[in-house]
C-alpha positions, -999 to +999 in steps of 0.1 A: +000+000+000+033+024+007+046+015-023+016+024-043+010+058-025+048+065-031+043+060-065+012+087-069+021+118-090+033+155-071+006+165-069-015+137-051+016+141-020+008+180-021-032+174-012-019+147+011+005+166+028-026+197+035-050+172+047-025+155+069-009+180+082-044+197+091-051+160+109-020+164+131-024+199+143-058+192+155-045+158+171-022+178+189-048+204+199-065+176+216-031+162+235-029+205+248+002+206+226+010+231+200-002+224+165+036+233+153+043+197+167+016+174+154+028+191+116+063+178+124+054+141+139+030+137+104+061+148+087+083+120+110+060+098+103+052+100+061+094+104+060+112+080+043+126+071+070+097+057+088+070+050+064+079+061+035+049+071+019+072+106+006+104+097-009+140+113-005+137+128-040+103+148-030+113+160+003+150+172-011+144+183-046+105+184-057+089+201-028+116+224-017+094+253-034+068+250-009+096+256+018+111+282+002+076+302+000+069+298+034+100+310+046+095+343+024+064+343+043+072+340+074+102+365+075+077+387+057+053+386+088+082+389+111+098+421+094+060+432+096+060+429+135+093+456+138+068+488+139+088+515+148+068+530+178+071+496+194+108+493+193+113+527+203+098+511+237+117+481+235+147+486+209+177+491+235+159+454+248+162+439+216+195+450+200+212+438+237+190+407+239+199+399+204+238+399+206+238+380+239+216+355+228+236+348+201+273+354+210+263+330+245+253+307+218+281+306+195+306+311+228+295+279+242+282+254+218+319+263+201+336+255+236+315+223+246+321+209+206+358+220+209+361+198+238+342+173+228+364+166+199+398+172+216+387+144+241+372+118+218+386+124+183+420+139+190+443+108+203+476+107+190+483+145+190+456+159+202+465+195+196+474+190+158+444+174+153+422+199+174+433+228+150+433+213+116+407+188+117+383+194+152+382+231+159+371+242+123+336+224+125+332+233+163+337+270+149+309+265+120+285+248+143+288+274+172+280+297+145+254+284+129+238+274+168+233+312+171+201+307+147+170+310+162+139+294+143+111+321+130+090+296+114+085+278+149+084+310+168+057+330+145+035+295+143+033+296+180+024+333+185+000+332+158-019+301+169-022+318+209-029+351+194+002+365+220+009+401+222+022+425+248+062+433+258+074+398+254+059+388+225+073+421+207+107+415+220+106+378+207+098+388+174+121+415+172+151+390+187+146+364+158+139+386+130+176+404+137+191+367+149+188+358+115+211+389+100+234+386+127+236+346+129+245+348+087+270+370+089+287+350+123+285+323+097+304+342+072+330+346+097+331+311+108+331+293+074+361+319+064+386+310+099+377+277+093+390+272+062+420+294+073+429+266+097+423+239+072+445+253+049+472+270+071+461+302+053+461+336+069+425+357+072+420+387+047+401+420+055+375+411+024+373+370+030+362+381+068+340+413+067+338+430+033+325+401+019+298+396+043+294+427+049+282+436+017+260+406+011+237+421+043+238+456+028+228+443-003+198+421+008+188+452+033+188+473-005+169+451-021+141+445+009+138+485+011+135+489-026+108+466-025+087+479+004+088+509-017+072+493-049+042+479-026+035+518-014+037+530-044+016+497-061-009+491-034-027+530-038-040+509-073-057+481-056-091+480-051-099+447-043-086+421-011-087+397-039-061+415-057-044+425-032-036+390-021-021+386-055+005+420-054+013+406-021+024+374-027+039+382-061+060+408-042+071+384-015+081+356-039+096+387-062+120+394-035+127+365-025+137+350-060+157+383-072+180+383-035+185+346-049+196+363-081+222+388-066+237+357-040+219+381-009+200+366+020+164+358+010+145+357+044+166+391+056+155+410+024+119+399+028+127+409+063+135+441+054+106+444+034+079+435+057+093+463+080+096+491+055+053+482+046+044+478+083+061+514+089+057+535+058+022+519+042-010+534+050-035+507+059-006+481+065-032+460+082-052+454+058-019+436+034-005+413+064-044+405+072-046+388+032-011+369+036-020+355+075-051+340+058-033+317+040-003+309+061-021+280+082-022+253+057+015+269+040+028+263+076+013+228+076+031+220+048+063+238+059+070+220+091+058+186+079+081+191+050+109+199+076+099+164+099+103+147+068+136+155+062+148+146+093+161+111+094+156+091+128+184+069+118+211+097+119+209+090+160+228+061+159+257+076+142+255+112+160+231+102+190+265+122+212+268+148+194+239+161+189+229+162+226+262+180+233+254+206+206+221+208+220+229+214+251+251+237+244+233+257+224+206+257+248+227+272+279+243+302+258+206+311+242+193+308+278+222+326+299+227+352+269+192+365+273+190+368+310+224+390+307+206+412+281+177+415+294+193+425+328+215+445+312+190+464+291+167+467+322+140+444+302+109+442+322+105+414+345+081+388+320+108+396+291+141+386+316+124+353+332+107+336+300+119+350+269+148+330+272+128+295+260+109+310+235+143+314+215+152+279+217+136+268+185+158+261+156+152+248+118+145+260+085+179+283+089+200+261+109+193+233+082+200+251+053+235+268+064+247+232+077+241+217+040+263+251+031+288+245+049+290+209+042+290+215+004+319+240+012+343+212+031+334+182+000+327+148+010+347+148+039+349+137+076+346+171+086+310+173+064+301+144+080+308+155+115+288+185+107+257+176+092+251+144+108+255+164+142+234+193+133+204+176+121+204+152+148+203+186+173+175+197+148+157+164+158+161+169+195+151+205+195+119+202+175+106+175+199+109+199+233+109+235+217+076+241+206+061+233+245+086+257+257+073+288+237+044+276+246+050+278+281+067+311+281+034+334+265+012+315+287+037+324+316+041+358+308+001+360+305+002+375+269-011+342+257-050+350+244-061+310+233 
């Protein structure tokens, strides 16, 4: 019977994944869990690693439109929550929260990897191996750890309706997370390979290079909120209106693709430049959240289904160790902020589980990097390790957002 479903055209595995994914959010509705999850475990479950009603060649190649939309989507909405006279109240909160968060990440997953491999992968000479062959992908992994997951995170607000100080400060935290975790990236991928290869850092290999790839995406983003002002005055109809929208978000999207800029931070950018300089913004983010329940249940069972439960046995260890990790800077790095930034009391005590999530971003940048390093040990090490921590993380996450906007009280369903 798997083997016939497996065999049913694209299409047939598109309606399947919508009505499915439907059925598992309202099976976790019923277990008090967040929908986010029951989209994943559908996903776990129609994987090929499990069932195997969706094969490897769908979930990598043939679907991986549908993922790339909802992420244009999704950092859209989040770029749409940055209104200005909110982060007046709360910028100095965010721009602090958002460097410790991420630095504690980096900081420690990097030191608990680093020692990690100079204990049980360095024998011999432990300290030529460490810099050469260990230190390089604890580097990239400690980078790409400082992600924070906006698909997860928006899901979650958007299904219990959250508003108020914390939920404003979340969303502002993970839209910038993503800017700042790419270009920590960029800097990790370039000392790595200067360890590799014994090769001294240059000025344009470590900043220019990066740097210009943000300014760039921030350009394009801008340019584009722009068009919709100017584009929007014409359209009369919510109908229509859907269709500028979406054709503008997917537009962006496809030409930062173009010009080798950052997709989700130009649509980002975007979203913030409509939600502050459009009149009736409302009524444009209104059309696009009408359609973003079933595009997320697609989304995150997509993203289950590329997770493969049989990469445990091979990285079971290190992926609880990057986990952990990763979850002790995120968590330690926003209570600094927040103190720091005198964040009021809901934002220090529970904002720092709400940016545990991690997925869509994390995955894609560990599949860069290990293109970058070839089929090597060091790829290996990385990607086997990362997406088991993906694993881990989207199994515990999504109740601990939960718990923190129902702790905070800004929780509405």
């Amino acid at each position: 019977m798997m083997v016939l479903v497996g065999a049913m055209p694209p299409l047939f595995h598109v309606g399947l994944l919508l009505i499915l994914s439907y059925l598992g959010g309202q099976v976790a509705r019923v277990f008090k869990a967040p929908k986010v999850m029951g989209y994943l475990v559908m996903g776990m479950l129609l994987s090929p690693s499990v069932l195997g009603v969706l094969h490897e060649r769908q979930v990598k190649e043939e679907f991986v439109v549908i993922t790339y939309l909802a992420l244009f989507i999704i950092a859209f909405s989040i770029g749409g929550s940055l209104e200005i006279s909110k982060l007046k109240r709360l910028g100095k909160h965010i721009l602090w929260i958002t460097f410790t968060q991420a630095f504690g990440a980096f900081f420690l997953t990097t030191t608990a990897l680093s020692a990690y491999f100079l204990f049980f992968h360095c024998r011999g000479d432990p300290w030529g191996c460490f810099w050469t062959v260990s230190f390089p992908p604890a580097l990239v992994i400690g980078a790409i750890c400082a992600a924070t997951a906006p698909a997860a995170t928006l899901a979650i607000v958007h299904e219990y309706r959250a508003k108020g100080p914390l939920t404003t400060t979340l969303l502002g935290v993970v839209a910038l997370d993503d800017g700042l975790t790419i270009f920590l990236f960029a800097f990790a991928m370039a000392m790595a390979q200067s360890f590799i290869h014994l090769e001294a850092l240059t000025f344009q290999s470590f900043f220019l290079a990066p740097a210009l790839s943000l300014l760039v995406s921030l350009c394009i983003g801008g340019l584009m909120g722009i068009g919709i002002r100017a584009l929007c005055r014409h359209v009369r109809t919510r109908e229509a209106l859907l269709g500028v929208m979406l054709g503008s978000i997917f537009l962006t999207g496809g030409l930062a693709e173009t010009l080798h800029a950052h997709a989700l931070l130009t649509n980002m950018m975007m979203g913030f430049v409509v939600v502050n300089y459009v009149r009736h913004h409302d009524d444009l983010f209104m059309v696009v959240e009408g359609i973003e329940e079933p595009l997320f249940g697609m989304f995150f069972a997509l993203a289950g289904a590329h997770l493969d439960l049989t990469r445990f046995q091979s990285a079971g260890m290190l992926a609880l160790v990057i986990t952990l990790g990763r979850f002790a800077g995120k968590l330690m790095g926003s209570r600094v902020g927040a103190r720091m930034s005198g964040a009021p009391e809901a934002v220090r005590k529970y904002l720092g589980p709400a940016l545990l999530p991690t997925a869509g971003v994390t995955v894609g940048l560990v599949l860069e990097a290990g293109g970058a390093f070839g089929r090597s040990r060091l790829s290996e090490i990385m990607v086997n390790g990362v997406l088991g921590s993906v694993i881990l993380n989207e199994c515990l996450t999504p109740f601990l957002v939960r718990y923190s906007l129902k702790k905070s009280g800004e929780a509405s369903a």
